[in-house]
N, C-alpha and C positions, 0 to 999 in steps of 0.2 A: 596544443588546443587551448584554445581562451576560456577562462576558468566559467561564464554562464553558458557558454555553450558546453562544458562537462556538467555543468548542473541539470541543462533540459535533456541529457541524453540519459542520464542518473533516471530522470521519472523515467524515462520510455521505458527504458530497462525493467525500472522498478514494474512498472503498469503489464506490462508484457511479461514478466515472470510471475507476478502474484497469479496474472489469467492461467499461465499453464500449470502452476501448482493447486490451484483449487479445480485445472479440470481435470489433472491426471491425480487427484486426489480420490474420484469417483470410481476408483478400480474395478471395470467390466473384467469378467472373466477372461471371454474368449480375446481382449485385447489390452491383457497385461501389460506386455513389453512396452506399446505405444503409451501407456498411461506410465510406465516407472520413467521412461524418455522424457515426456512431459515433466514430472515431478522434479528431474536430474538438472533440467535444462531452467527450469521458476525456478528450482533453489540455488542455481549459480547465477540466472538475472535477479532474481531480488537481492542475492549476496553481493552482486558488484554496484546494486546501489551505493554502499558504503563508502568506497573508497572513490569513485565517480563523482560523490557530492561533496565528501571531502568537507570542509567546514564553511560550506558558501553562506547556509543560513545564519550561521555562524557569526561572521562576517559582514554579513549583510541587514540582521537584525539585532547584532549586538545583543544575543542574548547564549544559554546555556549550549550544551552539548545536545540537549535532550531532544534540541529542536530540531537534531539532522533526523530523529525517529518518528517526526510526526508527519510526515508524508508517509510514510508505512502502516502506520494506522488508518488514515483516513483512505489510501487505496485499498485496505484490506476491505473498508467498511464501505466501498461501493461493489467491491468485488464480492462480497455477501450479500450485497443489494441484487447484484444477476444472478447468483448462485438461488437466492431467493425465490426468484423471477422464474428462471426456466427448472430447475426442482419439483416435482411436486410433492406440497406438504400438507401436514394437518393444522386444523387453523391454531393450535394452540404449539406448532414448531414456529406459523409464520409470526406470530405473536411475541416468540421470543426472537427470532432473527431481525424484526423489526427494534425493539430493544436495544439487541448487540450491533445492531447497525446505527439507529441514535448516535449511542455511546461513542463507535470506534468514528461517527464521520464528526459530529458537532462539537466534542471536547479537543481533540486536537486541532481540530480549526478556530475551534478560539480561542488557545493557547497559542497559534501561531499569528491570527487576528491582535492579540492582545500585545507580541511580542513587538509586534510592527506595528503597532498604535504607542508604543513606549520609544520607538525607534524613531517616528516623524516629530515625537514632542520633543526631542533631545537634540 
C-alpha cells in the first residue's frame, strides 16, 4: 500500500473511532453491550491510527514525532464540537466545552500550520 494512501486511511480510522468512543462513552442502561462494542471497536480504530500513519508527517514536514499526535487532538476537538451540539447542557458546561474545544482544534492546527510554513521555507 503506497505510504499517503496509509496516511488518509490512518484519518478515516482515526475520525471513525474517536465517533464510536465518545458515543459508546454515553453508557444507556438498557443498551450496555451496544455502548462497550462501540467503546472496544473507537479504541482499536483510534489505536490503529498509529501505526497506519507511521512517520508520514514526519516525513513530510520535517518536523518532531509529536506531529503524528496532532491529528488526534484536533479530531478529538471537533468530536466535542458534536458531542456539544446534540448533548444537552447547561450554559456554563457549554462554555467550558467551547474552551476545550478552542484549545484541542486551534493549537495543534497551528503547530501543524507552523510545521509546514517552516517546511515550504526550507
Amino acid at each position: 500500500m503506497k505510504f499517503a494512501t496509509k496516511a488518509y486511511a490512518s484519518i478515516v480510522s482515526l475520525v471513525i473511532g474517536m465517533f464510536l468512543l465518545l458515543e459508546g462513552a454515553r453508557l444507556i442502561r438498557s443498551i450496555y453491550s451496544i455502548d462497550l462494542v462501540f467503546i472496544v471497536v473507537g479504541i482499536t480504530l483510534v489505536l490503529a491510527y498509529l501505526p497506519l500513519m507511521d512517520d508520514y508527517l514526519e516525513l513530510n514536514l520535517k518536523g518532531s514525532k509529536n506531529l503524528t499526535l496532532m491529528p488526534i487532538l484536533i479530531v478529538l476537538g471537533f468530536m466535542l464540537v458534536y458531542q456539544g451540539a446534540v448533548i444537552p447542557l447547561s450554559v456554563i458546561e457549554k462554555g467550558l466545552f467551547v474552551v476545550l474545544e478552542i484549545v484541542l482544534i486551534l493549537i495543534p492546527a497551528f503547530v501543524l500550520y507552523r510545521a509546514a510554513k517552516l517546511r515550504l521555507r526550507e
